[in-house]
VMD Tcl script that draws the C-alpha trace (Angstrom):
set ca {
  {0.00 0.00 0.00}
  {1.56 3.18 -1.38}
  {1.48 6.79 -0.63}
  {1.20 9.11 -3.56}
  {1.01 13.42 -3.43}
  {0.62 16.19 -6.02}
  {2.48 15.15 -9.53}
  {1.32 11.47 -9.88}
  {0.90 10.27 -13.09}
  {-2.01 7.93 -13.32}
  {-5.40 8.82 -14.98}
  {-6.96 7.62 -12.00}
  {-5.68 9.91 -9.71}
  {-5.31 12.88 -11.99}
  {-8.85 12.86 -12.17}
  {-9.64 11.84 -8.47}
  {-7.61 15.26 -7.50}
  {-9.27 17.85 -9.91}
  {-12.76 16.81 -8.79}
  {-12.12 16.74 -4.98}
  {-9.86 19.81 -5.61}
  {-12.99 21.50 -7.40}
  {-15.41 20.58 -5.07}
  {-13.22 21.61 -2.06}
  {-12.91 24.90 -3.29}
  {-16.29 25.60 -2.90}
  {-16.92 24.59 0.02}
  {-16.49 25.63 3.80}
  {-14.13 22.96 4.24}
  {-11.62 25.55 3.44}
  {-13.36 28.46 5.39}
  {-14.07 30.44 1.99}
  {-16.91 32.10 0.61}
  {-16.95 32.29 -3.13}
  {-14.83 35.39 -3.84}
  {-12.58 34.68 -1.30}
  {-11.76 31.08 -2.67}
  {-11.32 33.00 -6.40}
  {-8.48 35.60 -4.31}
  {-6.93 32.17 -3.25}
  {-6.01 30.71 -6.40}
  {-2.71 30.21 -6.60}
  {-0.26 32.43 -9.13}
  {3.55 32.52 -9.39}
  {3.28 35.62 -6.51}
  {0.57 34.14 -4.06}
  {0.88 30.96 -2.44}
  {3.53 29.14 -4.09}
  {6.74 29.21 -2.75}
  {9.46 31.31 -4.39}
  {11.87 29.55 -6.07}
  {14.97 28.08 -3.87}
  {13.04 29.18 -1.22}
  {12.51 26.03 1.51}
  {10.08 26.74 3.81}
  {11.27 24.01 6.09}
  {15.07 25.95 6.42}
  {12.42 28.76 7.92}
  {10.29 26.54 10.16}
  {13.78 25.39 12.05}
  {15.01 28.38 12.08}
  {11.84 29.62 13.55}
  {11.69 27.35 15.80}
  {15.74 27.58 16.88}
  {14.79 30.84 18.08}
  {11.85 30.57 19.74}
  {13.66 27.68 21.83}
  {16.15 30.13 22.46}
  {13.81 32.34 24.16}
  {12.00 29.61 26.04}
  {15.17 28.77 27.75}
  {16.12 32.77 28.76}
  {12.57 32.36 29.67}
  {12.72 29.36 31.97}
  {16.32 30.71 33.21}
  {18.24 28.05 31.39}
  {20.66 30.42 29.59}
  {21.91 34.15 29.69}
  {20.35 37.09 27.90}
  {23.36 37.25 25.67}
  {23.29 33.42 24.92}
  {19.73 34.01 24.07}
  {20.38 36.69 21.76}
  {23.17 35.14 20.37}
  {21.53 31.82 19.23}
  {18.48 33.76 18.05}
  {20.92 35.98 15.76}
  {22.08 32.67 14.15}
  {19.00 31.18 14.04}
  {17.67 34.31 12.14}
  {20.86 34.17 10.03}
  {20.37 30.69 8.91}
  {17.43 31.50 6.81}
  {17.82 35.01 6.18}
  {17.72 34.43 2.45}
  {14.69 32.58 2.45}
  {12.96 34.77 5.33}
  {13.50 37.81 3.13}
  {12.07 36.54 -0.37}
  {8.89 35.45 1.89}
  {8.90 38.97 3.30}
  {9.68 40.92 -0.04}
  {6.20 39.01 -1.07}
  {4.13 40.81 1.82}
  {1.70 43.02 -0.27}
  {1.15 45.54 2.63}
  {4.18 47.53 2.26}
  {4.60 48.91 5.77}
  {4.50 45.77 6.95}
  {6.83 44.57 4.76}
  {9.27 47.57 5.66}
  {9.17 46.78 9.08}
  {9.96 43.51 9.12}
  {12.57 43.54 6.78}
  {14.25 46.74 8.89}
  {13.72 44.18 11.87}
  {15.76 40.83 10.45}
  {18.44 43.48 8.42}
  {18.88 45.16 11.36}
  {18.84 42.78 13.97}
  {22.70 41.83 13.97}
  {23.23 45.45 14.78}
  {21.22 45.63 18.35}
  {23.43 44.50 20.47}
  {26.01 47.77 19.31}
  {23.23 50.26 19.73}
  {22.91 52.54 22.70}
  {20.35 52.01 25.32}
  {17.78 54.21 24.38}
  {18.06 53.25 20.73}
  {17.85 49.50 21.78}
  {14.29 50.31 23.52}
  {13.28 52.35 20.02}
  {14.39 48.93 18.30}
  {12.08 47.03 20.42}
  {9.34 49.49 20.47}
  {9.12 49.09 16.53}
  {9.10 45.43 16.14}
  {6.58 45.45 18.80}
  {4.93 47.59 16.59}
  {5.49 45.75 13.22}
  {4.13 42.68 15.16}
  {1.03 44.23 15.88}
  {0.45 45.50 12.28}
  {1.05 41.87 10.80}
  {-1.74 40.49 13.51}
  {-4.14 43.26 12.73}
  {-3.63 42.51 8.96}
  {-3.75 38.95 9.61}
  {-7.78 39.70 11.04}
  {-8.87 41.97 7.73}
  {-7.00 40.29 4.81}
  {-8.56 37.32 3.01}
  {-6.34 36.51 0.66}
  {-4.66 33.16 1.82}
  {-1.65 33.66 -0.22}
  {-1.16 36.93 1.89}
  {-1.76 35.55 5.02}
  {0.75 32.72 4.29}
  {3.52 35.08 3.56}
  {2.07 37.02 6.76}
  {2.46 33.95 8.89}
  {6.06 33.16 7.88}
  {6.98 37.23 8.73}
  {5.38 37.13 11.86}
  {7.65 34.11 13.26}
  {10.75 35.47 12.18}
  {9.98 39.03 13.57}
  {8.24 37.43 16.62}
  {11.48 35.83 18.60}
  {13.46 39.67 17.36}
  {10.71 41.40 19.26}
  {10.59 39.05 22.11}
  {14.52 39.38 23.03}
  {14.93 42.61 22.27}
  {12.71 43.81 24.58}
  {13.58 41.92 27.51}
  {17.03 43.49 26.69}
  {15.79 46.68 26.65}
  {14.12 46.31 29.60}
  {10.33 46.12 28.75}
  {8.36 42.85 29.36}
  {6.32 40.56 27.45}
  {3.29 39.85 29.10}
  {1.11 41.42 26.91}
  {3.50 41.11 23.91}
  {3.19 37.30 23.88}
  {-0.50 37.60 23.46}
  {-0.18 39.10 19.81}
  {2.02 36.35 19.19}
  {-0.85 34.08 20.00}
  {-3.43 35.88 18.29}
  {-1.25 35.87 15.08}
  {-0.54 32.63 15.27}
  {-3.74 31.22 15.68}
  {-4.97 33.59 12.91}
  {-2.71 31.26 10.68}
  {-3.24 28.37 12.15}
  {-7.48 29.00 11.68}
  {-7.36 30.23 7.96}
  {-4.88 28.02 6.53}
  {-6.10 25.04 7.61}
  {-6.15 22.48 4.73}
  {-9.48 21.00 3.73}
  {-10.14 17.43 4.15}
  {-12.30 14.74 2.94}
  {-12.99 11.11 3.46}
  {-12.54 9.12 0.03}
  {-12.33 6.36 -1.67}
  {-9.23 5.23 -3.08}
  {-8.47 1.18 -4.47}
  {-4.36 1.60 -3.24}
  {-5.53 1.63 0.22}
  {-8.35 -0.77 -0.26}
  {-11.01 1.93 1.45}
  {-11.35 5.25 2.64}
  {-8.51 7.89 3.46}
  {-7.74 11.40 4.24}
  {-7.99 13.71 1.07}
  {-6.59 17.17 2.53}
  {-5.88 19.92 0.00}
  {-3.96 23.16 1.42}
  {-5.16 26.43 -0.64}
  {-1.55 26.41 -2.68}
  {-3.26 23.47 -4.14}
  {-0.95 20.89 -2.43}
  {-2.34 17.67 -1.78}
  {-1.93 14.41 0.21}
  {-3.78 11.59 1.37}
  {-3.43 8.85 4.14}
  {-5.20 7.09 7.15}
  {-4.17 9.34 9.19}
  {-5.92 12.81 8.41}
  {-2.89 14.52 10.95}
  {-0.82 13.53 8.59}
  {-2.13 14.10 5.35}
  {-3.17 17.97 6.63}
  {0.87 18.17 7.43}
  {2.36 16.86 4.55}
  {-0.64 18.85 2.26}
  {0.44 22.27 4.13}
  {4.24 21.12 3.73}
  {5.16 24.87 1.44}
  {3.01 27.31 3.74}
  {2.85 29.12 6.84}
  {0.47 26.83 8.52}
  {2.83 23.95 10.55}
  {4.92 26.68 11.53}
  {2.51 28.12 13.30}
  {0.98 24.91 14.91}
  {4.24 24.97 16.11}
  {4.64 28.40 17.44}
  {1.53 28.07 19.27}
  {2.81 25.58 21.37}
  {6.14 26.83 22.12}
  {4.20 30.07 23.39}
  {1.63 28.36 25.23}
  {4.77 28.29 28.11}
  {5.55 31.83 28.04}
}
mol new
graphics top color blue
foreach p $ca { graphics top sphere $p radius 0.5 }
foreach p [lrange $ca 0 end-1] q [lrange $ca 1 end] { graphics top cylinder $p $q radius 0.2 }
display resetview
């Protein structure tokens, strides 16, 4: 019993995906009405992934420094270690952050976030008071992503939202507990944001038929128009949202849910 995704070359399951895939899109399996579904479809500049761009290099790098964090947080290491590792977690991806940012539509949001990553490796030499102004604007650029994040309905934008947020969100985090300023109610946007993502992105599932696996299994179908199917619906939504925003975000939301 085989696995199969997007790209498989049968008739059979050709034509299995463009009907499910048409009837999905119609439906509020996805969350969509009718014109929002049509501002969904995919194009070469909303929701596909830029070329060379692996959004898995961002989700660990995301993820790096978010740990990072958790253990200042939990008093595991120093501010400077924590700042340190999320600089090079940051770094590791910077390419690919930056081509997901450069696709933001919303361009003070993209300004701000790119300032925030560019910038970032310069904190640590800035004055004090200049280190607080750093903070207090990707505080501010995190709040304009999760306010855009409630109005847009574009799922292409709110992909390329979702991937900003993360890599501003650990920036924001550490910078302002080293200028001083805490995060309770900073963490809470992160949240929201998050579970903005997590909400709209969802892939769309449905129970078929399929002769490989001798019954019924998962269809899921992520709005890029990535597909997967399997027993286990978990995994088929995963592996369908593979190239967005959405598992990154699953994944933020649980590293938070400690801070």
């Amino acid at each position: 019993m085989s696995l199969f995704q997007r790209g498989t070359t049968t008739v059979k399951r050709r034509l299995i995906s463009v009907i499910i895939a048409l009837t999905m899109a119609v439906t509020t399996a996805l969350g969509m009405t009718t014109a929002q579904a049509s501002a969904a479809t995919p194009s070469s500049d909303r929701g596909t992934v830029h070329p060379n761009v692996d959004p898995a290099t961002i989700a660990a790098a995301v993820k790096a420094a978010y740990q990072a964090y958790q253990s200042f947080f939990g008093g595991g290491i120093s501010l400077q270690a924590a700042v340190d590792k999320i600089l090079a977690a940051i770094q590791s991806a910077q390419t690919a952050i930056i081509s997901h940012i450069d696709a933001i539509a919303a361009a003070e949001a993209r300004a701000c976030t790119r300032d925030a990553i560019v910038d970032f490796p310069n904190f640590q030499f800035l004055t004090p008071d200049n280190q607080q102004v750093f903070a207090l604007h990707a505080t501010s650029c995190a709040n304009l992503i999760d306010s855009l994040l409630a109005t847009v309905v574009d799922k292409g934008a709110q992909d390329q939202l979702g991937f900003s947020v993360n890599a501003l969100g650990p920036i924001a985090l550490i910078t302002r507990s080293r200028a001083g300023l805490p995060n309770t109610t900073f963490v809470p946007v992160l949240r929201s944001a998050n579970q903005r993502v997590s909400t709209n992105l969802t892939p769309g599932c449905s129970l078929i038929n399929d002769p490989d696996f001798h019954g019924k299994v998962w269809f899921c179908l992520a709005y890029d128009g990535n597909f997967f199917e399997d027993l286990n619906k978990v995994k088929a939504q995963n592996v369908a949202a593979t190239n967005t925003s959405w598992p990154v975000a699953n994944g933020v939301l649980t590293q938070l849910a400690g801070l």
